[in-house]
TORVO-910208 format. One record per residue (C-alpha): residue in one letter; z negated, y negated, x negated. Coordinates in nm, 3 decimals. Layout:
REM TORVO-910208
PT residu      up   north    east
PT      A       Z       Y       X
...
This chain:
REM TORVO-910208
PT residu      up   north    east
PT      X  -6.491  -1.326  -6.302
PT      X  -6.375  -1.458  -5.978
PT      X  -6.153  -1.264  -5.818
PT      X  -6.018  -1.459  -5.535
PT      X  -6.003  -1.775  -5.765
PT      X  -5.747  -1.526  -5.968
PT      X  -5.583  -1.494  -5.705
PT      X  -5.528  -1.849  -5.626
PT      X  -5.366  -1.878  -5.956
PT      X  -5.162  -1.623  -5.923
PT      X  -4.971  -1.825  -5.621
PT      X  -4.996  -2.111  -5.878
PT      X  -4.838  -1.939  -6.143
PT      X  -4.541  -1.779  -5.928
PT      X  -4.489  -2.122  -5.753
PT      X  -4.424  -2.289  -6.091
PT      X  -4.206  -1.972  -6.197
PT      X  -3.963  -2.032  -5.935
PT      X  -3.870  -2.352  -6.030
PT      X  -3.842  -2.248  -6.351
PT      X  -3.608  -1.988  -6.241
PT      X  -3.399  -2.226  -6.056
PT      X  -3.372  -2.449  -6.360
PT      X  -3.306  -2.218  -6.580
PT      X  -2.997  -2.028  -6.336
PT      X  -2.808  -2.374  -6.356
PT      X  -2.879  -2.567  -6.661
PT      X  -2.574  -2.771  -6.736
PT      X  -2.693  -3.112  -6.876
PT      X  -2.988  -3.231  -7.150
PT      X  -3.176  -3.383  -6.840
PT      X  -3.177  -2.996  -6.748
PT      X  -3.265  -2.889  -7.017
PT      X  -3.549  -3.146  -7.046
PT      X  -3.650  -3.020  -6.711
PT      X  -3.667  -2.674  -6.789
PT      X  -3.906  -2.744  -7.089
PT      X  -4.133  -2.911  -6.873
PT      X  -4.150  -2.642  -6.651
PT      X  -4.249  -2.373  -6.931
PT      X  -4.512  -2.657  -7.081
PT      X  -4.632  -2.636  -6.703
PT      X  -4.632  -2.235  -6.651
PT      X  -4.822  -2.234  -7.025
PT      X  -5.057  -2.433  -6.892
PT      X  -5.122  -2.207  -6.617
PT      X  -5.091  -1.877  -6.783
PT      X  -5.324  -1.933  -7.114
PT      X  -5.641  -1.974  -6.964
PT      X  -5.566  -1.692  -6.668
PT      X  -5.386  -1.411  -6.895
PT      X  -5.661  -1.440  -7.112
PT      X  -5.962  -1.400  -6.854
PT      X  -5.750  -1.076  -6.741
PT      X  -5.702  -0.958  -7.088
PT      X  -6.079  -0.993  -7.201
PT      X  -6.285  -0.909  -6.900
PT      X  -6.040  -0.759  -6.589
PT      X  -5.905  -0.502  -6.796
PT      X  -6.193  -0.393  -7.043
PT      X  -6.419  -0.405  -6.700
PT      X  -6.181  -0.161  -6.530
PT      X  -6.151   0.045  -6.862
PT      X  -6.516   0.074  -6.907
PT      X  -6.563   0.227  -6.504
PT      X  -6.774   0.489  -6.490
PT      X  -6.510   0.690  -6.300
PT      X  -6.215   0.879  -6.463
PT      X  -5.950   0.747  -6.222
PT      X  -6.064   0.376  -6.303
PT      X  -6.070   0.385  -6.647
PT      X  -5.686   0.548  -6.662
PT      X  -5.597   0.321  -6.398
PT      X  -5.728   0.041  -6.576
PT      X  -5.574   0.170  -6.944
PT      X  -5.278   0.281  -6.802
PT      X  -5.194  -0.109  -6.632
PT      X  -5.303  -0.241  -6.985
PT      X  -5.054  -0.032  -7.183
PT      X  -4.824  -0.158  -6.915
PT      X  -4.891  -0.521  -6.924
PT      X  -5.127  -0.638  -7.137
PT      X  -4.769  -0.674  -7.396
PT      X  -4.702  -1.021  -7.156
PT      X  -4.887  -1.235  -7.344
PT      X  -4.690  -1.153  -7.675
PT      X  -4.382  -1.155  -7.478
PT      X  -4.479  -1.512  -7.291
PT      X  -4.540  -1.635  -7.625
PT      X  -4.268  -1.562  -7.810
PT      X  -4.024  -1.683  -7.521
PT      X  -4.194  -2.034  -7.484
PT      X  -4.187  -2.065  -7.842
PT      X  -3.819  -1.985  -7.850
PT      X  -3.661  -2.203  -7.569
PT      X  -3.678  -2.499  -7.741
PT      X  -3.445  -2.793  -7.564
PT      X  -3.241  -2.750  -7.831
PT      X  -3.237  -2.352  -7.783
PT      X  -3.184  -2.427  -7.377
PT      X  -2.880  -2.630  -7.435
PT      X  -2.720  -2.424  -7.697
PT      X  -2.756  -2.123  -7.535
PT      X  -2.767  -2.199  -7.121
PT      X  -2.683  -1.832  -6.997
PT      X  -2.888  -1.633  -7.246
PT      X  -3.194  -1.910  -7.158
PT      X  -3.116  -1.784  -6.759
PT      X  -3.106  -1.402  -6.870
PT      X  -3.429  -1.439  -7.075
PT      X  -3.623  -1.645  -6.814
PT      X  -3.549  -1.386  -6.518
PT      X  -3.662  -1.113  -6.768
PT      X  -3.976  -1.321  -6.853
PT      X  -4.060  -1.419  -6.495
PT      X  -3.989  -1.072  -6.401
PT      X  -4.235  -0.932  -6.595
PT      X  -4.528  -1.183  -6.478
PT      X  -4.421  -1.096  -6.142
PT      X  -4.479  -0.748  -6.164
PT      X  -4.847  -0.760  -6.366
PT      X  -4.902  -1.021  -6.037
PT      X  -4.794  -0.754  -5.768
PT      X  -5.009  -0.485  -5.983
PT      X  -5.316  -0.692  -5.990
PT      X  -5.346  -0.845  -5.641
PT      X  -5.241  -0.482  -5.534
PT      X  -5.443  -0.224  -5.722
PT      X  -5.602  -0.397  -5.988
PT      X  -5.860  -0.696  -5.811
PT      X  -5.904  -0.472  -5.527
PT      X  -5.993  -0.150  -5.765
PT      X  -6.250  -0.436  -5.940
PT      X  -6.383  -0.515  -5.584
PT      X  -6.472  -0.148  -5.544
PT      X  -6.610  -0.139  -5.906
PT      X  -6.858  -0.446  -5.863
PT      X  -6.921  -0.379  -5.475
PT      X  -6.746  -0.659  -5.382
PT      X  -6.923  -0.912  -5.627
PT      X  -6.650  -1.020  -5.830
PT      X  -6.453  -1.199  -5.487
PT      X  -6.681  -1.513  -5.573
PT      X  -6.874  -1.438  -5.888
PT      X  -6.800  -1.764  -6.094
């Protein structure tokens, strides 16, 4: 696991949720609407591959620490978070362009709630988590491939 190439997409994956969010806060027209598909194809894009590393190997990893504070620390974020992938999934399936455009302000509502979500597992794991796996590994996991 390479931590600081998580970290990378992290900025990735925020910098693609804001224009999403944008979008989404002013969707008036079917080219909008269009857009605003394109930019959760994009942000799924982004999000399978990482959400998944963190799910099988950040979290369990943390979980498995042979201290007492790691492990809760890592459970605890996991009970927390690890619902996002459900909740990711079940939005991108439902805002459809058809969805977007019949339903503009509940599509805004649901995206800020969405985004808000993956922006607070973000602040968690570039705060406490990655560095609390940097202890764990000595360090090893900044450039481990």
């Amino acid at each position: 696991m390479n931590i600081a190439a998580l970290r990378l997409e992290h900025s990735a994956i925020m910098a693609q949720a804001s224009r999403l969010m944008g979008v989404a806060g002013a969707v008036k027209t079917r080219g909008d609407a269009h857009d605003a598909v394109a930019l959760i194809q994009g942000l799924d894009v982004l999000l399978r591959d990482h959400l998944a590393e963190e799910d099988d190997h950040l979290y369990p990893a943390l979980m498995a620490a042979g201290d007492e504070d790691t492990r809760r620390l890592g459970a605890d974020a996991f009970d927390a978070m690890g619902g996002i992938v459900g909740a990711w999934a079940n939005y991108r399936d439902h805002w459809t362009l058809e969805a977007i455009l019949g339903e503009a302000g509940r599509f805004g509502a649901a995206t800020e709630g969405v985004i808000g979500a993956l922006a607070l597992r973000i602040e968690m794991e570039n705060g406490i988590l990655y560095p609390a796996m940097e202890r764990l590994t000595g360090g090893s996991e900044r450039a481990a491939a």
